[in-house]
N, C-alpha and C positions, 0 to 999 in steps of 0.2 A: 442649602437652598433657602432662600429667603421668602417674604411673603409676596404675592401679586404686586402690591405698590411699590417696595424694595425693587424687586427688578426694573419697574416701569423708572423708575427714579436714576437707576443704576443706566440702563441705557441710552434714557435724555441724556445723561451727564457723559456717556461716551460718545452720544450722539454731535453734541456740541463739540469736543473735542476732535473728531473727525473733519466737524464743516470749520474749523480755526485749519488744519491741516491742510484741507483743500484750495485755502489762500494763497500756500507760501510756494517756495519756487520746489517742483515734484521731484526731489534727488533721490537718489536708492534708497538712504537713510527712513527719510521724512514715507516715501514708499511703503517701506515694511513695517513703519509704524503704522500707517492707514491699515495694512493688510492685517497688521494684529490686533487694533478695535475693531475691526471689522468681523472680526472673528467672535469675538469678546460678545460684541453686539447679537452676534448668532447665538452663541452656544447659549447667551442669558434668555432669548426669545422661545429656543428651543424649549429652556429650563419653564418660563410661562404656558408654553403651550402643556405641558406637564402637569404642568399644577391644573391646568384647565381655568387660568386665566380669562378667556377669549369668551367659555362658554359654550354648549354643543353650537358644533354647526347647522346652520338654516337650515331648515326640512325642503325637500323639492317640490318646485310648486306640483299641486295636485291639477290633476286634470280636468277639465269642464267638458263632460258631451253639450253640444251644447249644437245637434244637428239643423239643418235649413228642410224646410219644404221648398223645394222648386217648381214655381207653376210656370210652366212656358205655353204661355195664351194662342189659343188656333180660334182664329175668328171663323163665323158661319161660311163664310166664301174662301177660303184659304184651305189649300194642302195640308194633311199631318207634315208634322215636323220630322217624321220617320222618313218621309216620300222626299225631303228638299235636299239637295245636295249643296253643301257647304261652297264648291267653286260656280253654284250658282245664284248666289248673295254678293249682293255689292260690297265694297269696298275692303273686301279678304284677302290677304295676299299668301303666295303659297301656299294653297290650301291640299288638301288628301281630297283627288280627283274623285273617290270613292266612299267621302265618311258625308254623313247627313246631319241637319242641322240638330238632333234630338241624340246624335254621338257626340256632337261637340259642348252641348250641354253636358250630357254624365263625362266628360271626361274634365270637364273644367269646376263643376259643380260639387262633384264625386270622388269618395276613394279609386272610382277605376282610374281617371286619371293623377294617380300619387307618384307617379313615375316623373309626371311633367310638373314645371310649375303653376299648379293650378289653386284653386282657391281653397281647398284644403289641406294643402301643404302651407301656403303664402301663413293662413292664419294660426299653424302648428308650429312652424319654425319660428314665426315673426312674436307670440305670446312665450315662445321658450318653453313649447312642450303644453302649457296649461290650457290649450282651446282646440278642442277636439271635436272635428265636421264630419269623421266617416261616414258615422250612419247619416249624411245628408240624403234625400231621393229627390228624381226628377219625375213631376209631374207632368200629364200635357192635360191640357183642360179647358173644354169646349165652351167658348163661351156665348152668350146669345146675342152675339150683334156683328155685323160686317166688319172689315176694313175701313170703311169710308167711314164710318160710326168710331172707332179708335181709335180716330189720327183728330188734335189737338190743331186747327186752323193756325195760321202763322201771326197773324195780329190778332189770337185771346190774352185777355188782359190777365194780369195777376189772381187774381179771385176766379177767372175761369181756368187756370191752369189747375190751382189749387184744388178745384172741385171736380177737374178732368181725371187728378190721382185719386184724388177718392174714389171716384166712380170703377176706374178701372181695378184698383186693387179690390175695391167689394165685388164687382164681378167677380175677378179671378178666385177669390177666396168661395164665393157662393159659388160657382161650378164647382170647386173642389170638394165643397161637403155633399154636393147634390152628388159625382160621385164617389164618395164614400172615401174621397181623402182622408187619414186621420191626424188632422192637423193640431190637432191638442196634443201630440206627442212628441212635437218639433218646438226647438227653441223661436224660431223665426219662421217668416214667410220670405223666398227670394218670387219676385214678379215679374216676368218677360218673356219673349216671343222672338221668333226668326220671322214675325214681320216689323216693323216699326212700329216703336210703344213713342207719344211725346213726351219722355220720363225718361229721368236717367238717374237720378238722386236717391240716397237711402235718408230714412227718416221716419220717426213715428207719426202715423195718422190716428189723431185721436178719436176721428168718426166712424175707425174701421173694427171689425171685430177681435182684429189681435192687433195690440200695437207694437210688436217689434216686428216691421214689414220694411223689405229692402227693395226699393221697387230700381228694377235694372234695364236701362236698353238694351238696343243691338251692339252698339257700339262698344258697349262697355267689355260683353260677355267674348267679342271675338278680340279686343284686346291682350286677354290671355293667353 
């Protein structure tokens, strides 16, 4: 058995000879020549991996908890999100005539829902094991201002938008610690409601108290 470079030298050189072979016209002959470098080609690879040529194999990526706080915003004039039922929000189709909009948060948000494709799965599978959302929890969190007060007018310009998320993610955030959220424990903040938020975007707000904050509409959450 030769050293690591020997065989790598030894196998280019059968390797070449192989792709000269795969030129000519395929006869039984010319055949079972292919099949005996071929072999050749093996048993020398085999011989490297022996020697430990290659080197340990790559360690499995490690895992990141790396949970969400989910605040689903219940303005001063609006139902709990316990009390709404999922087939009575617009634009749902097929919905569970029976699940409420604060179940289809923990099932989408949450390990309860790991059965379905939900957002702890999507980002378990899609990192290849290394981003782990279990312990996410859903919030609901009171916050001190109406509907009419949370809804983003249709001609606010850029800059009013801009200051619309701020505002609304420092609310949600400040209901959560008024009650006794413990949001220092979570890698992120998710921000939405089963009313309309004018927000749908994730992104750091540098004016807010945590900046990794994923602010989510309606639309986005029943997409799942």
């Amino acid at each position: 058995m030769g050293t690591c470079e020997d065989l790598t030298l030894q196998i280019r050189d059968l390797q070449r000879q192989l792709d000269s072979l795969q030129g000519q016209f395929i006869s039984p002959e010319v055949l079972a020549e292919m099949d005996a470098i071929s072999a050749e080609i093996s048993s020398l690879a085999q011989q490297q991996e022996d020697l430990g040529c290659f080197g340990p194999p790559p360690p499995p990526p490690q895992t990141k908890r790396q949970p969400w706080a989910v605040l689903v915003c219940r303005f001063s004039d609006d139902k709990d999100p316990a009390e709404v039922l999922v087939k009575d929000l617009p634009q749902i189709n097929n919905p569970d005539p029976t699940q409420t909009a604060l179940d289809l948060f923990k099932m989408f948000f949450t390990k309860q829902g790991n059965n379905t494709f939900n957002a702890v799965r999507y980002f378990n599978e899609m990192s290849h094991g290394s981003i782990d959302l279990n312990d996410s929890t859903v919030y609901v969190v009171n916050l001190n201002m109406t509907k009419a007060e949370g809804v983003l007018p249709d001609n606010a310009t850029p800059d009013e938008g801009a200051a619309y998320r701020v505002r609304m993610t420092q609310a949600a955030q400040t209901a959560a610690i008024q009650q006794g959220v413990p949001l220092q424990l979570f890698y992120g903040i998710v921000v939405t409601s089963h009313y309309f938020l004018s927000m749908a975007q994730g992104g750091p707000i540098p004016e807010a108290q945590l900046s990794r904050v994923c602010r989510v509409g309606r639309d986005w959450i029943t997409a799942g």
